[in-house]
MIGU-279410 format. One record per residue: residue number from 1; x, y, z of N, C-alpha, C in turn. Coordinates in Angstrom, 2 decimals. Atoms other than C-alpha are relative to their C-alpha. Layout:
<node k="NUM" n_east="X" n_north="Y" n_up="Z" ca_east="X" ca_north="Y" ca_up="Z" c_east="X" c_north="Y" c_up="Z"/>
...
//
This chain:
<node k="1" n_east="0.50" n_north="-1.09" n_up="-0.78" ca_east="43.63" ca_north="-36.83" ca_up="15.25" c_east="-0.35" c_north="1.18" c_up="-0.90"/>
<node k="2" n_east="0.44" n_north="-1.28" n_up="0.62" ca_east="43.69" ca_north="-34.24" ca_up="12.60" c_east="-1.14" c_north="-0.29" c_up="-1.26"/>
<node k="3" n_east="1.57" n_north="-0.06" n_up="0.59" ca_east="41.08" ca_north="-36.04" ca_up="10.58" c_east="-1.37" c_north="0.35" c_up="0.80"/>
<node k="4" n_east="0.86" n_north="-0.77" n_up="-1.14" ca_east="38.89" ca_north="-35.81" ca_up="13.92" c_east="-0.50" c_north="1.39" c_up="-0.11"/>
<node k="5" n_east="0.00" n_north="-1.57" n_up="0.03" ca_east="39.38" ca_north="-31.85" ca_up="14.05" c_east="-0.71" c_north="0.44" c_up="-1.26"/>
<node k="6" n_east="0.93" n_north="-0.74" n_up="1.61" ca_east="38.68" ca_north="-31.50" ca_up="10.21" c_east="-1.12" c_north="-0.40" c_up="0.32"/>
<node k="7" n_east="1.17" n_north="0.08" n_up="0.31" ca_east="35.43" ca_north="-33.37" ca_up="10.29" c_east="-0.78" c_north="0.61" c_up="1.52"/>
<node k="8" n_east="0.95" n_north="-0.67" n_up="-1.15" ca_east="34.26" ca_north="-31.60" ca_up="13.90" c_east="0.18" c_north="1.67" c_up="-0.58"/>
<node k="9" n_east="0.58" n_north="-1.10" n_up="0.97" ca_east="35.44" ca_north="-28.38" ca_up="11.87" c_east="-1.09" c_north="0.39" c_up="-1.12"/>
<node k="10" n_east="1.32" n_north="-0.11" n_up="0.79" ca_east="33.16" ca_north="-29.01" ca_up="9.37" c_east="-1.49" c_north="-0.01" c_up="-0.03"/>
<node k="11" n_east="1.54" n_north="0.32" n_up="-0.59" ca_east="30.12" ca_north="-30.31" ca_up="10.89" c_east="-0.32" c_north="1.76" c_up="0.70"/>
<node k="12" n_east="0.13" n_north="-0.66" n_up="-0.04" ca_east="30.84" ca_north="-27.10" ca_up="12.63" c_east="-0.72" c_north="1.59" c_up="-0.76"/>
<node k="13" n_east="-0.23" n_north="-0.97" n_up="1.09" ca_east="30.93" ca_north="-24.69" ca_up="9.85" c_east="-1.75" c_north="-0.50" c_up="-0.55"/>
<node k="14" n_east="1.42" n_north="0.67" n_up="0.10" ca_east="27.80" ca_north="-26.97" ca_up="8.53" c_east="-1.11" c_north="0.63" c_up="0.67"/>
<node k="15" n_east="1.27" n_north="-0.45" n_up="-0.93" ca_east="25.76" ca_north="-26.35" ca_up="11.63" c_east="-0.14" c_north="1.91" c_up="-0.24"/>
<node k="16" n_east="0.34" n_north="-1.39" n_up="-0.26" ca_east="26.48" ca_north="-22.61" ca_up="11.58" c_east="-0.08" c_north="0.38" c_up="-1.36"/>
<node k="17" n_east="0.63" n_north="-0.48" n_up="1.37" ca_east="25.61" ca_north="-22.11" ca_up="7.71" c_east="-1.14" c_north="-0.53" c_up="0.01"/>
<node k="18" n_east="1.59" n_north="0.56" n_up="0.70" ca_east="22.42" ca_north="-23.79" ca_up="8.13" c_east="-0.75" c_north="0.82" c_up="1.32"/>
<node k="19" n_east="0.59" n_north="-1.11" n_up="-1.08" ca_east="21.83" ca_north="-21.15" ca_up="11.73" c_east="-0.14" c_north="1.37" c_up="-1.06"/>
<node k="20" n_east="0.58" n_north="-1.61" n_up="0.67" ca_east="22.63" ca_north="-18.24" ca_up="9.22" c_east="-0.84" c_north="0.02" c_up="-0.73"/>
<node k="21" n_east="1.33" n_north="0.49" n_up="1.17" ca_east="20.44" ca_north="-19.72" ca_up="6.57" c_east="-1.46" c_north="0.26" c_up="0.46"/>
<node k="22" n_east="1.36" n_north="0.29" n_up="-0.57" ca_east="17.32" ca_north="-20.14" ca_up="9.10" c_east="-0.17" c_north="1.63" c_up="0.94"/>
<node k="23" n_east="0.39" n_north="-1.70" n_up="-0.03" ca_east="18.00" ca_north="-16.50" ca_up="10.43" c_east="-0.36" c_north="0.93" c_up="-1.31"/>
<node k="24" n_east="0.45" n_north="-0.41" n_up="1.33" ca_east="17.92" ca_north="-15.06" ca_up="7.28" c_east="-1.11" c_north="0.09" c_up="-0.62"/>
<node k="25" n_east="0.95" n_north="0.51" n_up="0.47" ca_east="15.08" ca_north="-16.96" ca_up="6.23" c_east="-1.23" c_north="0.68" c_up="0.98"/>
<node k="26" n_east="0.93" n_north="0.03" n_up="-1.27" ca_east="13.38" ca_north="-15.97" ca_up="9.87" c_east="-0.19" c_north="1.63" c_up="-0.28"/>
<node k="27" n_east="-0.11" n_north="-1.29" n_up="-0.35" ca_east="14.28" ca_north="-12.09" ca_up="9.57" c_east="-0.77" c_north="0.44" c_up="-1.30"/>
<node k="28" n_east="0.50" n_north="-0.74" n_up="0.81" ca_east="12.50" ca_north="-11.64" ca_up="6.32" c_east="-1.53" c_north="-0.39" c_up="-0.13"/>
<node k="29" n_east="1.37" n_north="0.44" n_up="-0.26" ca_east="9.01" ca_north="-10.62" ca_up="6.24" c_east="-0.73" c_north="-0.91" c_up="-0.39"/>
<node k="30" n_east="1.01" n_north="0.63" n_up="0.62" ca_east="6.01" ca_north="-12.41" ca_up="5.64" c_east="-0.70" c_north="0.38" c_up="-1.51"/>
<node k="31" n_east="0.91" n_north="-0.49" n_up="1.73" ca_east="4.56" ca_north="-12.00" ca_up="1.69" c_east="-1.27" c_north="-0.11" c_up="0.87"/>
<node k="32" n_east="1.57" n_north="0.24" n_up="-0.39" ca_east="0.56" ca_north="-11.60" ca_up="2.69" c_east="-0.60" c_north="0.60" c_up="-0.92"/>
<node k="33" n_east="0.45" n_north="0.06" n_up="1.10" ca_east="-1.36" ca_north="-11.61" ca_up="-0.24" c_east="-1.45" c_north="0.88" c_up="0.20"/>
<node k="34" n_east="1.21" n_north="-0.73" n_up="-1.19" ca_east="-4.24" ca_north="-9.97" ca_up="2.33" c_east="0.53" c_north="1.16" c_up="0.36"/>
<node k="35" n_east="0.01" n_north="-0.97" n_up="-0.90" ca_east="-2.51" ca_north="-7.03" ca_up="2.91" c_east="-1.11" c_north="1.39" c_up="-0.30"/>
<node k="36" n_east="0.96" n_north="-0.93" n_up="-0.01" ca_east="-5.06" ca_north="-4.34" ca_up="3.73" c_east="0.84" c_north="1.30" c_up="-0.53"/>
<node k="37" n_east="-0.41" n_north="-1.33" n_up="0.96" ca_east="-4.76" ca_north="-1.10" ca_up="1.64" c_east="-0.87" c_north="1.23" c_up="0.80"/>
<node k="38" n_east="0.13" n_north="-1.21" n_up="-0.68" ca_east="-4.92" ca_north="2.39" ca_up="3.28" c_east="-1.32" c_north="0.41" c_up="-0.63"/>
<node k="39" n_east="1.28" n_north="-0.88" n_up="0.93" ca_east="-8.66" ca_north="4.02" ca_up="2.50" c_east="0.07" c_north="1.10" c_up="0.07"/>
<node k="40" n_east="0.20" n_north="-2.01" n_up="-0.29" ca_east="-9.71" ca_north="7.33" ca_up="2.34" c_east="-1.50" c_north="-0.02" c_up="-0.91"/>
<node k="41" n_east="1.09" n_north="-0.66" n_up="0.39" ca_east="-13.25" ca_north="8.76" ca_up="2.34" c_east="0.57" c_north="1.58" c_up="-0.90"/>
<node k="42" n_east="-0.18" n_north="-1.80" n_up="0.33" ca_east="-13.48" ca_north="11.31" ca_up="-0.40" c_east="-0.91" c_north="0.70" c_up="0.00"/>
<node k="43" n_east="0.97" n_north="-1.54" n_up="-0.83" ca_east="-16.03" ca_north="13.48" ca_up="1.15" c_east="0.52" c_north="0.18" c_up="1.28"/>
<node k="44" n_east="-0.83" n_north="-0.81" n_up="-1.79" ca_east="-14.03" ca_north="14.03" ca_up="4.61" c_east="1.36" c_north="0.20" c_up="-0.81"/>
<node k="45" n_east="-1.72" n_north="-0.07" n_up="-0.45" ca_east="-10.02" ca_north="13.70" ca_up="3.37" c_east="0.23" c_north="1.54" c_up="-0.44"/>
<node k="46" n_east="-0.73" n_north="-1.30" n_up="0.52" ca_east="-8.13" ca_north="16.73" ca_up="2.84" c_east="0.70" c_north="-0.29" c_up="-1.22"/>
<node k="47" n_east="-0.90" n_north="0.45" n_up="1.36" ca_east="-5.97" ca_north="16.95" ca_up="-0.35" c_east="0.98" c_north="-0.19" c_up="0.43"/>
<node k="48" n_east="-1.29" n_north="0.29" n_up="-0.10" ca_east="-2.99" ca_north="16.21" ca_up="1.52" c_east="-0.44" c_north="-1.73" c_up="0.02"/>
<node k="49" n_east="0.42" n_north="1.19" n_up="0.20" ca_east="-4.48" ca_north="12.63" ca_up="2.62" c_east="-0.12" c_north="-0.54" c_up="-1.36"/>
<node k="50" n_east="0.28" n_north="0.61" n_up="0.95" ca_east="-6.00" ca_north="12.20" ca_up="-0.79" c_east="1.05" c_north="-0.25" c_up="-1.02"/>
<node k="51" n_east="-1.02" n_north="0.19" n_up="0.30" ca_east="-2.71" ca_north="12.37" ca_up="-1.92" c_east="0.71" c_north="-0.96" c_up="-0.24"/>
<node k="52" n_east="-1.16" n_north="1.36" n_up="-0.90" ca_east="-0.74" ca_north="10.14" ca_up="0.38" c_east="-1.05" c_north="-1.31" c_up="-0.39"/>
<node k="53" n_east="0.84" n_north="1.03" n_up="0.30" ca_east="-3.71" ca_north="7.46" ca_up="-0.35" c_east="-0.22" c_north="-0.50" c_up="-1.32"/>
<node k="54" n_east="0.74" n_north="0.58" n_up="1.45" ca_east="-4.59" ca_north="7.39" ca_up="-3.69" c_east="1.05" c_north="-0.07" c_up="-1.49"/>
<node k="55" n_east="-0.81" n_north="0.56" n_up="0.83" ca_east="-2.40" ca_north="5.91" ca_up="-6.63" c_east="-0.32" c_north="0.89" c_up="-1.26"/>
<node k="56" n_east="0.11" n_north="-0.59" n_up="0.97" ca_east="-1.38" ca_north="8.20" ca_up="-9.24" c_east="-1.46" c_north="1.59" c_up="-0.08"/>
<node k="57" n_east="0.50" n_north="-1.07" n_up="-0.04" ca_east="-3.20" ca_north="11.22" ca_up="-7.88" c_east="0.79" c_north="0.97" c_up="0.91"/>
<node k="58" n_east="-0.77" n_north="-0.78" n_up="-0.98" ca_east="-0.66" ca_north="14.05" ca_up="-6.60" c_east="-0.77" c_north="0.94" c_up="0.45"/>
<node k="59" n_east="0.98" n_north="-1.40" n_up="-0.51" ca_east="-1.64" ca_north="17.43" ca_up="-4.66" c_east="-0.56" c_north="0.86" c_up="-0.42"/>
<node k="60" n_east="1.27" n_north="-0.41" n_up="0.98" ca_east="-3.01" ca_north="18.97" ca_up="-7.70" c_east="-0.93" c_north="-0.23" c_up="0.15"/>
<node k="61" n_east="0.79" n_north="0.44" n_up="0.15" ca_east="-5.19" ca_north="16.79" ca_up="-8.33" c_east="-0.52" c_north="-0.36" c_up="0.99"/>
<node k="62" n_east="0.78" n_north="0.62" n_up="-0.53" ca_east="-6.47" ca_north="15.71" ca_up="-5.49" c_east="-0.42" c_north="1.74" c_up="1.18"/>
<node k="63" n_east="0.93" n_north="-1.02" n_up="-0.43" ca_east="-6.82" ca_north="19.70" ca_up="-4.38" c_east="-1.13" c_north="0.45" c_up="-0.96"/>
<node k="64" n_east="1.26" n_north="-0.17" n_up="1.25" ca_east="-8.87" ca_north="19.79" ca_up="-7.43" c_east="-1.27" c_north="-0.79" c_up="0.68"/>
<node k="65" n_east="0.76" n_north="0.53" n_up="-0.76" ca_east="-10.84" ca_north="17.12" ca_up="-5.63" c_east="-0.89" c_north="0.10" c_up="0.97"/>
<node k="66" n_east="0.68" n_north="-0.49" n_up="-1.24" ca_east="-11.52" ca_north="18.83" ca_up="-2.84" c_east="-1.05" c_north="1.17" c_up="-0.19"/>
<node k="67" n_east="0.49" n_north="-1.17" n_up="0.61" ca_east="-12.43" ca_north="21.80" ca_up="-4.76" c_east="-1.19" c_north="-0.46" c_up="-0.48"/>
<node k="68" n_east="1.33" n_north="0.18" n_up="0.42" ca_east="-14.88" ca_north="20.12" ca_up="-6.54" c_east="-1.19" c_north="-0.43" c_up="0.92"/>
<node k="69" n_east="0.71" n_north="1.17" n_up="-0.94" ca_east="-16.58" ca_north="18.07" ca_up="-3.75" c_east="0.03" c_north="2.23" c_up="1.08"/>
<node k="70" n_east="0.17" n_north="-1.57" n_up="-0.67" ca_east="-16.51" ca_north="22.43" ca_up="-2.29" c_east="-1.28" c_north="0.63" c_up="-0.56"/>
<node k="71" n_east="0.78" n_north="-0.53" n_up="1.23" ca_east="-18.13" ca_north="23.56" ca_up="-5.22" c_east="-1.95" c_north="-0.76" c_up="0.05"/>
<node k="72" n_east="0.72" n_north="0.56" n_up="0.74" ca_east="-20.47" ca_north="21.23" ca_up="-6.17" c_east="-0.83" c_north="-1.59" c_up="1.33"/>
<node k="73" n_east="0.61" n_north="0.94" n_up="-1.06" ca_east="-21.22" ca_north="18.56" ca_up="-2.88" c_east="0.94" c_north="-0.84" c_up="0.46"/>
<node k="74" n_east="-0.87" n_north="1.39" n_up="0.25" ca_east="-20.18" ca_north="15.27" ca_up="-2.15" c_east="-0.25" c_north="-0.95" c_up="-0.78"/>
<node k="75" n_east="0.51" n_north="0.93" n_up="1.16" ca_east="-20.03" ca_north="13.04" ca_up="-4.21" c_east="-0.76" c_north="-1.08" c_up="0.54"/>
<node k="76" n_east="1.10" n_north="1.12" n_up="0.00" ca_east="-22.56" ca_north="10.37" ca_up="-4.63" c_east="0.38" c_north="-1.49" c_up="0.00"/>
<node k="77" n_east="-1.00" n_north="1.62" n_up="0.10" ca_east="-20.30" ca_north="7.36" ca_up="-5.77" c_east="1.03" c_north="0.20" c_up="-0.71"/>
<node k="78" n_east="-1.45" n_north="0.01" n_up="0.84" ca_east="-16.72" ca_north="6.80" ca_up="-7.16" c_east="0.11" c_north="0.19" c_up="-1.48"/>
<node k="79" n_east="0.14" n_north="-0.13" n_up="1.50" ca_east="-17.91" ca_north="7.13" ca_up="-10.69" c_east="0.07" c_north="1.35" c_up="-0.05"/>
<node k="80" n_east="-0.01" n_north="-0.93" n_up="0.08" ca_east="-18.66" ca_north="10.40" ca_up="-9.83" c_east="1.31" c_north="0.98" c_up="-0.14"/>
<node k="81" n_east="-1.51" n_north="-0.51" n_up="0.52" ca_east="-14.61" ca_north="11.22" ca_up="-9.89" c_east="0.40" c_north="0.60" c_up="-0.87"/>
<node k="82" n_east="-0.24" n_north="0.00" n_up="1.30" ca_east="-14.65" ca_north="10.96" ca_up="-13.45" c_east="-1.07" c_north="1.73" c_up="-0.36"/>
<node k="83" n_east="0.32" n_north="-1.19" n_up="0.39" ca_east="-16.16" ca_north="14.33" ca_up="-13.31" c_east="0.70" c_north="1.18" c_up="0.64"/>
<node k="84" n_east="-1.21" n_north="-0.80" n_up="-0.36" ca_east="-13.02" ca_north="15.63" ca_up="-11.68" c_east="0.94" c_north="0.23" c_up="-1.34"/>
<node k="85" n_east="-1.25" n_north="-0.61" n_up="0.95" ca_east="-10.51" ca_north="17.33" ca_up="-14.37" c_east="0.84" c_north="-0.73" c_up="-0.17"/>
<node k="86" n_east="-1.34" n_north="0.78" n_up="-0.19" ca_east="-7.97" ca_north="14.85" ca_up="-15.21" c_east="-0.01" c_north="-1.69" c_up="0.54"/>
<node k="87" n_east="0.43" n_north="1.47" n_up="-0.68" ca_east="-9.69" ca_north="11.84" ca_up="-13.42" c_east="-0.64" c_north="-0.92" c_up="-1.04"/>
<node k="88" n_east="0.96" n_north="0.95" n_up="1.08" ca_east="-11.00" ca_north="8.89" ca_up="-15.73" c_east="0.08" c_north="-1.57" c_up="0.63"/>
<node k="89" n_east="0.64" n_north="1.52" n_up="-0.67" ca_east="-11.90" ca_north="4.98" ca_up="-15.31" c_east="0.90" c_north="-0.45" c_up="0.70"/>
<node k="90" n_east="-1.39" n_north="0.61" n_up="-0.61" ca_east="-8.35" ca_north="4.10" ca_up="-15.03" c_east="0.32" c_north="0.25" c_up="1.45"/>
<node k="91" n_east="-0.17" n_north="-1.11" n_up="-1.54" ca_east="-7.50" ca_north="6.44" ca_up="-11.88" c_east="-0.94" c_north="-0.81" c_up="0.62"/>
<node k="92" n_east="0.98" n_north="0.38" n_up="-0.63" ca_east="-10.71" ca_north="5.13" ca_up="-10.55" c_east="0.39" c_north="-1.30" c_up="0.51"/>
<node k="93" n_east="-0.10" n_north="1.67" n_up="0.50" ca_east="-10.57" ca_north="1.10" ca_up="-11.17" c_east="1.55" c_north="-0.57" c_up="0.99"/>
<node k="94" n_east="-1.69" n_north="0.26" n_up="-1.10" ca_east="-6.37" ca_north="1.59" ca_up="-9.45" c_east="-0.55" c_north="0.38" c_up="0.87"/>
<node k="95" n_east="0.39" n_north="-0.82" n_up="-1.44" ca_east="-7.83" ca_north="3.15" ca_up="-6.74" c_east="-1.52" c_north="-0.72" c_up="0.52"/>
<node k="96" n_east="1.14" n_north="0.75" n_up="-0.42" ca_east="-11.14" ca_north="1.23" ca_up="-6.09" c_east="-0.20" c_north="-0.57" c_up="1.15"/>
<node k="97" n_east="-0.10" n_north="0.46" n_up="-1.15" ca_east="-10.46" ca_north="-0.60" ca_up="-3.18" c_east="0.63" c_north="0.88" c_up="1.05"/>
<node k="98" n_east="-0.01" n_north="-0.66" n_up="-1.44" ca_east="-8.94" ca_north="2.22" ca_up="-1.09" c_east="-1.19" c_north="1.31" c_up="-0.21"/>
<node k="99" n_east="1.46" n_north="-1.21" n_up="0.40" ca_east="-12.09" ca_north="4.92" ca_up="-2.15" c_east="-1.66" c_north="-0.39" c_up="0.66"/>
<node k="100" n_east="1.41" n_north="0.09" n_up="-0.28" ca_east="-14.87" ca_north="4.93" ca_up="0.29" c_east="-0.15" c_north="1.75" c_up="-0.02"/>
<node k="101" n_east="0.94" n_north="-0.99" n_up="0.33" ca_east="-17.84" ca_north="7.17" ca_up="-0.25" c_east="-1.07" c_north="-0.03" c_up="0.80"/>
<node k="102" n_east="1.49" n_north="0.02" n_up="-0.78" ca_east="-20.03" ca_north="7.76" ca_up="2.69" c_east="-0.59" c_north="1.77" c_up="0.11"/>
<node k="103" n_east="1.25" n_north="-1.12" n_up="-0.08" ca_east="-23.07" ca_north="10.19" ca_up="2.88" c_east="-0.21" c_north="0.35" c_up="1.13"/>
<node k="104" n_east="1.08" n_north="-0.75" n_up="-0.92" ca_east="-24.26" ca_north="12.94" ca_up="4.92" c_east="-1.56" c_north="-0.60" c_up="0.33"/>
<node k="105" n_east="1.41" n_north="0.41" n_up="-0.15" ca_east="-27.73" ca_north="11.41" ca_up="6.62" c_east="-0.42" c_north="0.98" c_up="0.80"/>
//
């Protein structure tokens, strides 16, 4: 009888390490190799947005941004950055895929 008990304890114990296993497994997100990246137009954002959006550009720089795009227009295309203070290919190239640039028509 008490071999009975042990092996229905175990099977037990069994079943419920392979329930915590498959919660575990269930509760953690999905990897998505697709995940979409936050944009930001830089002829509308504010420098707080351009901030929160753009990699390796804090509220300096990205009120410098605004300043210039004040000054001087909007910009024409993302290359055009690189004629922000402090901005070069790199900045650009990390940031590429969330940087749209649409025109006044």
């Amino acid at each position: 009888m008490c071999k009975f008990f042990s092996a229905v304890l175990k099977t037990l114990l069994l079943c419920s390490t392979m329930v915590v296993g498959v919660a575990v497994i269930a509760a953690e997100p999905p990897v998505n190799s697709d995940t979409q990246l936050e944009k930001v137009d830089i002829n509308q954002a504010d420098a707080a947005t351009l901030a929160q959006v753009l990699d390796g550009i804090g509220m300096v720089k990205a009120q410098e941004i605004v300043a210039y795009r004040e000054q001087f227009g909007d910009f024409r295309s993302i290359e055009q950055l690189t004629d922000v203070n402090g901005i070069g290919p790199a900045t650009i190239e990390r940031n590429r895929e969330r940087i749209l640039v649409r025109l006044d028509q």
